[in-house]
DRENPA-375054 format. One record per residue (C-alpha): y negated, x, z. Coordinates in steps of 0.05 Angstrom, whole numbers. Each point is the difference from the previous one (the first is absolute). Layout:
<recs>
c2; c1; c3
Y; X; Z
...
</recs>
This chain:
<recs>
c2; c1; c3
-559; -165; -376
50; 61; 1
-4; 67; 18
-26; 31; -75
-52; 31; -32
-59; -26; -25
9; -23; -75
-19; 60; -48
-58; -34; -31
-40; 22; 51
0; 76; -25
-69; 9; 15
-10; -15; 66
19; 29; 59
63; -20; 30
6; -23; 70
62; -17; 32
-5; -51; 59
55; 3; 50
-1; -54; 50
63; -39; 24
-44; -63; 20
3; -42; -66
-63; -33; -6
-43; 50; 24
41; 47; -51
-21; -54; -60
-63; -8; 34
-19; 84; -3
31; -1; -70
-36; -52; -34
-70; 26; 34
18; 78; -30
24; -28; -56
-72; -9; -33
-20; 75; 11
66; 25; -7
75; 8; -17
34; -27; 57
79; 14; 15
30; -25; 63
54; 2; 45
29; -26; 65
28; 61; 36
3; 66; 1
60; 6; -31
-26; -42; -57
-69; 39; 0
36; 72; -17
45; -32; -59
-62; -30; -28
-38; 73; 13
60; 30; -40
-1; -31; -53
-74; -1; -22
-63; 36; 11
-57; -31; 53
-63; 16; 25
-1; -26; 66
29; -41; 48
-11; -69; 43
49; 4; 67
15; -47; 45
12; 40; 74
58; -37; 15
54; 3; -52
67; -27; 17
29; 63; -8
-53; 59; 13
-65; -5; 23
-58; 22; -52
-11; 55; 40
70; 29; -7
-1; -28; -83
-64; 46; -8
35; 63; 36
71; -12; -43
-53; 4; -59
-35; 59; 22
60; 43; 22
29; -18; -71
-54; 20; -31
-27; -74; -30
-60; -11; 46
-49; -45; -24
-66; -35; 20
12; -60; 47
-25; -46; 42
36; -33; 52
-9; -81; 25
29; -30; 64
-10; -64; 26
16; 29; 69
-49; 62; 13
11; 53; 46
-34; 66; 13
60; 33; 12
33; -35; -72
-71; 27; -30
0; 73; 17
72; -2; -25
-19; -20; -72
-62; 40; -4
41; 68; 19
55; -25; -47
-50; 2; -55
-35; -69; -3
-65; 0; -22
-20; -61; 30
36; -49; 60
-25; -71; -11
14; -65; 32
18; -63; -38
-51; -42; -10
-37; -31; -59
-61; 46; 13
53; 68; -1
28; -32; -65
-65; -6; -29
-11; 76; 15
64; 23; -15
-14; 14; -85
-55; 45; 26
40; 36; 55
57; 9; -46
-55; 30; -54
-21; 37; 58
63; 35; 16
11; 9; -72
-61; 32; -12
10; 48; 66
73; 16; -17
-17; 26; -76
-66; 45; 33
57; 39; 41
50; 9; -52
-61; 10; -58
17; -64; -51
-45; -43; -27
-10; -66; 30
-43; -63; -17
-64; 15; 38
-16; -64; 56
-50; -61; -16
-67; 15; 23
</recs>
C-alpha cells in the first residue's frame, strides 16, 4: 500500500482518507470503507497533508498516535491552514485526556479500535460529514434510516 489517493474511478463517492501508521489495521479500515466509500490512506502526518494537497476529500479516518504528530495536532495544522475537514479519530490506547484533545481539535468523533468501532465507523464518518456540510450550508448525502 503507499501513501496515494484513491484511484479516480471512484468519482462518485465520497472520499475518505485513512491515516493510520499501524499496517494492518490501516488495510483493515480501508478495505471496510472501501464499500461505502473512496478511501485514500496514509501513514503519517507528513504523508496525510501531501495526499490532502493533492486531491479533494471529504473526511478523514486518524489514528491518535502518528509517528510524527498526534491527530490532534494534524486536525489543528488543518484548521489553522484553512483545510479542516470532518474526522474521526481511532486509538488503540484511549485516554480522556487524548479524547478532549481531538474533540477541541475538531474531531467529530474519538473511537477506540475494535471490530465493533470499525463496524460503526462508515456511519460516524457519514455522521461527521453530514454535520460538517449543515455548518458550512453544502449539500450532503442524508444518513440511512
Amino acid at each position: 500500500m503507499t501513501d496515494a489517493p484513491a484511484a479516480p474511478t471512484c468519482a462518485h463517492l465520497l472520499r475518505v482518507l485513512v491515516v493510520d501508521d499501524d499496517d494492518d489495521h490501516l488495510l483493515l479500515t480501508a478495505a471496510v470503507l472501501g464499500e461505502r466509500f473512496c478511501v485514500g490512506t496514509a501513514r503519517s502526518a507528513q504523508a496525510a497533508l501531501r495526499v490532502l494537497a493533492n486531491g479533494h476529500w471529504d473526511a478523514l479516518v486518524l489514528d491518535y498516535h502518528l509517528p510524527d504528530l498526534s491527530a490532534a495536532e494534524l486536525l489543528e495544522h488543518l484548521a489553522a491552514s484553512d483545510r479542516a475537514l470532518p474526522a474521526v479519530v481511532v486509538t488503540a490506547q484511549p485516554t480522556e485526556d487524548e479524547a478532549r484533545a481531538a474533540l477541541r481539535s475538531g474531531a467529530a468523533a474519538y473511537m477506540v479500535k475494535s471490530a465493533a468501532s470499525l463496524d460503526a465507523l462508515p456511519l460516524a464518518l457519514l455522521r461527521a460529514i453530514e454535520r460538517d456540510g449543515l455548518r458550512d450550508g453544502t449539500r450532503v448525502p442524508r444518513l440511512p434510516s
